[in-house]
VEXTI-797250 format. One record per residue (C-alpha): x, y, z. Coordinates in steps of 0.5 Angstrom, whole numbers, plus 500, padded with zeros to 3 digits. Layout:
REM residues N
XYZ...
END
This chain:
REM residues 285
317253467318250461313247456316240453313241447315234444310231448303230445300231451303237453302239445295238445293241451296248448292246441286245445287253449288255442280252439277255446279262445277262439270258439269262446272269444273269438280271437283273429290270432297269437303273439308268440313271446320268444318265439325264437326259442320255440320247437320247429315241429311246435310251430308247425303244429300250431299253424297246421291246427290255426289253418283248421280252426280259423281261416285267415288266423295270424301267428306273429311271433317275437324274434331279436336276431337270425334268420326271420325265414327259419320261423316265418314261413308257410308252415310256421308264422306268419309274421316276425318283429322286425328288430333289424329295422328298428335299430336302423330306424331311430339310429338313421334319424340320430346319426343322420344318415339315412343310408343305414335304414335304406340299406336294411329295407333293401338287404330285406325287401329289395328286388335282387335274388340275395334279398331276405324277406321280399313279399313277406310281411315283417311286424314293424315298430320304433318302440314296444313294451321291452325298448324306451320310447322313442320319443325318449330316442330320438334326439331331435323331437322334430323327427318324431313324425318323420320316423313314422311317417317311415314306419308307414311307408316301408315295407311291413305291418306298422305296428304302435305302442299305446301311448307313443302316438301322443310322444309319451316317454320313458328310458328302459332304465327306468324299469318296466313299470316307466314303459307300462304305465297306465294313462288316464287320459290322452295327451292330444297333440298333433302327432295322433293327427299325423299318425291317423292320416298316415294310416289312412294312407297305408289302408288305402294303397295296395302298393303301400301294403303289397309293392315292391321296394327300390331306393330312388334317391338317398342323401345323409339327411333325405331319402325317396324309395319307391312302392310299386304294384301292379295297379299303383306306384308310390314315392315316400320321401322324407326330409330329416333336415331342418333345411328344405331340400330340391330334389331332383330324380326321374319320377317316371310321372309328371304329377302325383297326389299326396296320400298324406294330405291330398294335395297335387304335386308337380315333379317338374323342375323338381320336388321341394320338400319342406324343413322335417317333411315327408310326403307319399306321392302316388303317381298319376298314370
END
């Protein structure tokens, strides 16, 4: 079934679903399913409407190709699935070569005028309901905590499907009810730590979540890009090879702690990074 989204009627039934959900539930937002087949003058409405009835309300929306500032604007959503990077994620991990996500985050978020989504805040993820797992993707399961570490530290609102951050697994061949399945209970291990901890760093830098992007050093097997506020910059390195590797680059800072761990970091000499290691330096000033 297809809504007529040009008629009023239609249009202001689904306006007051949206008022009853909130004022009944309460509810800080929408996912909208195939958003990209959505009427334009809808999607106006329908922020135009959110704006009125909750401050602060989130419209995402799923988007597979295109240009995402068609939909993802000031008078539509706020937020799209970032597709583009999640092929450029797990592909870069498999082929070992780093070079295509690095160029998919600064093609999106760079400084450069030409530079798609820079300031805006795309829905980023390595799998959900419709893709396999990514533990099921990844051919080396020692990138496993890489590529979230990389999730984390890239532009965007990071985004976990539930079960993945215990490594579960599933092929999109299998079918739908392989990628949904219900859990009854959690499968610990030490990827929910390592997720947690990324996490907590993400919450805590404001560049992280609002700095700029610029790639400082890149390799097949490593990249180091910078997230830059006014307040706060933040190198996220990672080391996808199983050998440790020296890096040596113009840090801007002699020493810098380490968001994931805690840890001080000297720049000096250069940055070992350990075999399947990742870190977020943050500089000291």
């Amino acid at each position: 079934m297809k809504l007529n989204l040009r008629n009023p009627q239609v249009v202001d039934y689904l306006l007051d679903c949206v008022s009853f959900w909130v004022e009944a539930w309460d509810i800080d937002g929408l996912r909208l399913d195939v958003a990209y087949s959505l009427d334009l003058d809808f999607l106006k409405r329908l922020r135009a409407h959110c704006n009125y009835v909750k401050q602060d309300f989130f419209l995402v929306g799923e988007v597979l190709h295109g240009d995402y500032n068609r939909i993802m604007n000031q008078d539509m959503l706020h937020s799209v699935t970032n597709y583009e990077c999640y092929k450029g994620l797990y592909s870069s991990f498999n082929s070992m070569n780093m070079f295509e996500i690095i160029h998919s985050l600064n093609r999106q978020f760079g400084s450069e005028p030409w530079c798609l989504y820079t300031g805006k805040h795309l829905l980023s993820f390595v799998d959900n309901h419709d893709v396999s797992r990514i533990a099921s993707i990844l051919q080396n399961e020692r990138h496993l905590p890489l590529i979230y570490a990389l999730l984390f530290g890239m532009p965007g609102i990071p985004c976990l499907y539930y079960g993945s951050e215990w490594g579960a697994k599933a092929d999109k061949s299998e079918g739908d009810p392989a990628l949904r399945p219900a859990f009854d209970k959690p499968q610990w291990n030490d990827l929910p730590e390592w997720i947690s901890k990324l996490s907590a760093a993400k919450k805590a830098s404001r560049a992280l979540n609002h700095g700029s992007f610029r790639s400082v050093l890149l390799t097949n097997k490593q990249c180091i890009f910078e997230r830059k506020c006014d307040s706060e910059r933040v190198l996220v390195a990672i080391n996808a090879d199983g050998e440790e590797y020296v890096a040596h680059f113009d840090a801007g800072c002699g020493m810098a702690q380490d968001l994931i761990t805690g840890e001080s970091h000297d720049f000096g000499g250069g940055s070992h990074l350990p075999p399947y290691s990742a870190a977020f330096w943050r500089c000291e000033r």
